[in-house]
C-alpha positions in Angstrom: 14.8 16.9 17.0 12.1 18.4 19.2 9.2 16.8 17.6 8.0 13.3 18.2 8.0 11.3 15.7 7.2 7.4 14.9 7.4 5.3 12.2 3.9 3.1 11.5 5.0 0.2 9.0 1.2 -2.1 8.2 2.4 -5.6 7.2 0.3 -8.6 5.4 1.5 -11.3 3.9 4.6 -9.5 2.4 7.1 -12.0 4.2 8.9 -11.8 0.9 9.1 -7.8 1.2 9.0 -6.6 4.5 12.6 -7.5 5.3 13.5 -5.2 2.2 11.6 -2.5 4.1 13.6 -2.8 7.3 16.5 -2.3 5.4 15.5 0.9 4.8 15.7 2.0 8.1 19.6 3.3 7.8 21.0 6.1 10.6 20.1 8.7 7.9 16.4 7.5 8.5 16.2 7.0 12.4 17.5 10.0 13.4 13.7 11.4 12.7 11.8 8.5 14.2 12.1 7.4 17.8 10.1 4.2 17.1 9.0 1.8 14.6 6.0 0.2 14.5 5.6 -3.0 12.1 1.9 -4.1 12.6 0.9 -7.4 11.4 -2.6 -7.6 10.4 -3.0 -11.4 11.2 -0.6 -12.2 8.0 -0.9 -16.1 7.0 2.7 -16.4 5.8 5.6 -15.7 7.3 5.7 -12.1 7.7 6.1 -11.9 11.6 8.8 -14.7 11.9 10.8 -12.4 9.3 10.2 -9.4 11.4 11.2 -11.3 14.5 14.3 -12.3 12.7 15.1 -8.8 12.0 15.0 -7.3 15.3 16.9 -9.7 16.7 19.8 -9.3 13.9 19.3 -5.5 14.7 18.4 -5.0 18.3 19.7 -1.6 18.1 17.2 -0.7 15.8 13.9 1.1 17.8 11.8 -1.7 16.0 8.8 -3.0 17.3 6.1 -5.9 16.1 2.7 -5.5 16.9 -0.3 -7.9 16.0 -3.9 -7.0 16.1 -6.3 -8.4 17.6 -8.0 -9.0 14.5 -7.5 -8.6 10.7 -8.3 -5.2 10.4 -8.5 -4.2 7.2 -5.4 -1.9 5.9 -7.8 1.2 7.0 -8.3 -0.2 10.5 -4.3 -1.1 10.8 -4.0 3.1 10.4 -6.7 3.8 13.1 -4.9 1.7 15.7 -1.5 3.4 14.7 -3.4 6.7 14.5 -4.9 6.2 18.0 -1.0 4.4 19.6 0.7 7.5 18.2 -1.8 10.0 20.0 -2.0 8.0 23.0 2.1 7.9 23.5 2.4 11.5 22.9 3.7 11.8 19.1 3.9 14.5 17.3 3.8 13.4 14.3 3.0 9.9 12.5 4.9 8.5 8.8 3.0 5.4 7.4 5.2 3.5 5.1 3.5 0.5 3.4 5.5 -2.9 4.4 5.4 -4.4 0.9 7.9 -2.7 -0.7 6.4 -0.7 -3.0 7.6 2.9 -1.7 10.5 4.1 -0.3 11.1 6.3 3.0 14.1 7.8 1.8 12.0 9.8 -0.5 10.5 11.9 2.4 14.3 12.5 3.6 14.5 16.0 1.8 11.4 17.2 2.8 12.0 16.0 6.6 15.2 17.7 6.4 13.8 20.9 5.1 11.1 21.2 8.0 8.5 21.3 5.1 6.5 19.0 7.3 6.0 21.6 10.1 3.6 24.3 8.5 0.9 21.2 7.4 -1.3 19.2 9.0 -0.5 16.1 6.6 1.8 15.1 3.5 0.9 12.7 1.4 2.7 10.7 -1.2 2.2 11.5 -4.3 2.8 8.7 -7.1 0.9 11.1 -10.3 3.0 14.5 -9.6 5.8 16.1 -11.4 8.9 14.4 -9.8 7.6 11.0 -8.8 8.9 7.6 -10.3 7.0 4.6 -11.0 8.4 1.2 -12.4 6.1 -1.8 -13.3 3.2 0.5 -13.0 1.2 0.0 -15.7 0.2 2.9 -18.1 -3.8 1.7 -17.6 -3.8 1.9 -14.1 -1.8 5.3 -14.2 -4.4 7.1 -15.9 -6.9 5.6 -13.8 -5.5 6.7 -11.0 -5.1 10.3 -12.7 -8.4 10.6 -13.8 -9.7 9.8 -10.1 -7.5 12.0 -8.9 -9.2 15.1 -11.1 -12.4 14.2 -10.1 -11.8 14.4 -6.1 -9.9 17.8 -6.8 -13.3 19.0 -8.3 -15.1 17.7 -5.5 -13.0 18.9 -3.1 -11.6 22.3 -5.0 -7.7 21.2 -3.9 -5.1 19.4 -6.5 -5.1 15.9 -5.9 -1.8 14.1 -6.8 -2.6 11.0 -5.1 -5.7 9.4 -3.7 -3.8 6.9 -1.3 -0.6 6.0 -1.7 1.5 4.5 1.3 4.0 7.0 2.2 2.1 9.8 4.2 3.1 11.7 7.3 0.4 12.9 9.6 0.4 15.9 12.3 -1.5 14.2 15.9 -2.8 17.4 16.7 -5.1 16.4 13.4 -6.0 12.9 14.4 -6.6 13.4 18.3 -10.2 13.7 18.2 -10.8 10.5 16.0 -12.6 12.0 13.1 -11.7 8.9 11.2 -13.1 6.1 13.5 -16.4 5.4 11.0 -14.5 5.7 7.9 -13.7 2.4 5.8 -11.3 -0.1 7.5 -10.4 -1.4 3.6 -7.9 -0.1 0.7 -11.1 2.9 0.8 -9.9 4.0 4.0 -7.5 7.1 2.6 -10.3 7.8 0.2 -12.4 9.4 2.4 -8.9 10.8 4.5 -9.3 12.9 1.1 -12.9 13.9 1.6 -11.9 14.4 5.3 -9.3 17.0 4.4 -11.7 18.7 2.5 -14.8 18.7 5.4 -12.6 19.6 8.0 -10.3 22.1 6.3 -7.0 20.4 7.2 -3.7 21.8 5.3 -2.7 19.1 3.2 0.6 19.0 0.8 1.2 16.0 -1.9 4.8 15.2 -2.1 6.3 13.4 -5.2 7.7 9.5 -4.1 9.0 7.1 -5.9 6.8 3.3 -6.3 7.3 0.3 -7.8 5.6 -3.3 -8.6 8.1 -6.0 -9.2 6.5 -9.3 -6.3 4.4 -7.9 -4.4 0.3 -9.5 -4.4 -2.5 -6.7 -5.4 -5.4 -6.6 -2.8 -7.2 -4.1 -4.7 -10.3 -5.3 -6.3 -10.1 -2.5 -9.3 -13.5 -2.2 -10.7 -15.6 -2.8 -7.9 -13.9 -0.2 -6.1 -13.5 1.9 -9.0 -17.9 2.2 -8.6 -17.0 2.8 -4.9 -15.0 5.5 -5.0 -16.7 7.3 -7.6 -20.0 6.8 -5.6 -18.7 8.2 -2.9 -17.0 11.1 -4.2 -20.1 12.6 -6.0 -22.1 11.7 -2.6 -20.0 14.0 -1.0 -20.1 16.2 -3.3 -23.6 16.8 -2.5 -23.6 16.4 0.8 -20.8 17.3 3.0 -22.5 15.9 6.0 -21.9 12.5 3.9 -18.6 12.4 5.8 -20.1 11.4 9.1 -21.5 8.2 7.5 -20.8 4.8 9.2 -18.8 3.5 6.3 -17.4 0.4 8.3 -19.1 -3.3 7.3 -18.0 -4.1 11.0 -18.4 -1.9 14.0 -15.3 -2.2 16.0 -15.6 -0.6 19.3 -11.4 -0.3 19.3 -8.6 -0.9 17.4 -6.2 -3.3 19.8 -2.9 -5.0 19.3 -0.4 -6.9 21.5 3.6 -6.7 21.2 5.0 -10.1 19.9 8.1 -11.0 20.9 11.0 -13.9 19.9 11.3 -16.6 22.4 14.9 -17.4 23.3 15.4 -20.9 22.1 
């Protein structure tokens, strides 16, 4: 391929999952990304002793474990890997959720068909004609449908997705660091949305598959249910809302360090 592309993996606490993940990464799959990237947001469990374990039963596999510096937030996680995929000269950056919840094999079609090339981002889409969810409960599916109608009225787009965790992202879009201020929580792609919208980026939803069988929740539902709505009708008012500080904590960067096995 001539474009650059890397694979961004967020991991926490999902020791159970993320080796499920890895497994994903078949020939069919690496012959579009020249690296992988698991980042372990300071996971209390296991999850980086599986990953170690991994990449030494598959050292032929481009797969690398980063930790940061501190825990992040998922939405911080995506501005380091945002900023490492810039800074190493990527073209493009796929986030793929390291619980086990989507599947990278879904993007495979659209990755073969170039679809990628004439956007500046495609995102997951969980709510579109052609997606597959299992274990996801009707409740939380029309919830998540209902939010998604009122962002497309805010922004005047279709919205089939607010954030799910398969997206692929043209560098050329993040270089300058738009996102820096936004959230570094689950709110993060939230305002990605708004972004979109502010900054007139192209932006296609693609139908993925998702499931819920063992992985943990982190998503606080009704509190950020008042969140989101707040901010969508904030914006909705006022564009210039986008260049809020939305961060609890002011990081001046988003570092990591590469964690290796030790050789016993």
């Amino acid at each position: 391929m001539s474009e650059r592309m890397m694979l961004f993996i967020p991991a926490y606490n999902c020791e159970k999952q993320i080796v499920r993940v890895l497994n994903q990464l078949d020939s069919s799959v690496l012959s579009y990304f020249e690296e992988v990237l698991v980042v372990n947001n300071r996971s209390t469990d296991k999850t980086e002793e599986a990953v170690l374990d991994y990449i030494a039963e598959n050292k032929e596999k481009p797969v690398k474990l980063m930790r940061n510096t501190e825990n992040y937030g998922l939405g911080g996680s995506q501005k380091m890997a945002f900023h490492y995929a810039v800074d190493h000269g990527y073209d493009y950056v796929c986030m793929l959720h390291g619980d086990d919840q989507g599947n990278i094999r879904d993007f495979l079609p659209m990755l073969a068909k170039g679809i990628y090339a004439d956007h500046d981002c495609v995102l997951g889409a969980r709510f579109m004609r052609g997606s597959k969810l299992k274990g996801y409960s009707k409740f939380r599916t029309f919830g998540n449908i209902v939010y998604d109608f009122i962002f497309a009225f805010v922004t005047k787009q279709r919205i089939f997705d607010l954030g799910s965790g398969l997206n692929l992202y043209k560098t050329s879009m993040l270089s300058d660091g738009f996102f820096d201020k936004f959230p570094d929580n689950l709110m993060f792609n939230y305002v990605m949305i708004l972004a979109s919208h502010y900054y007139k980026h192209d932006i296609i939803f693609y139908p993925v598959s998702w499931r819920e069988e063992d992985q943990v929740s982190n998503v606080k539902m009704v509190n950020q249910a008042f969140q989101v709505l707040k901010m969508a009708f904030t914006y909705l008012f006022d564009h210039e809302y986008i260049h809020t500080e939305f961060r609890e904590k002011v990081h001046e960067s988003y570092t990591c360090e590469q964690i290796v096995k030790l050789e016993d």
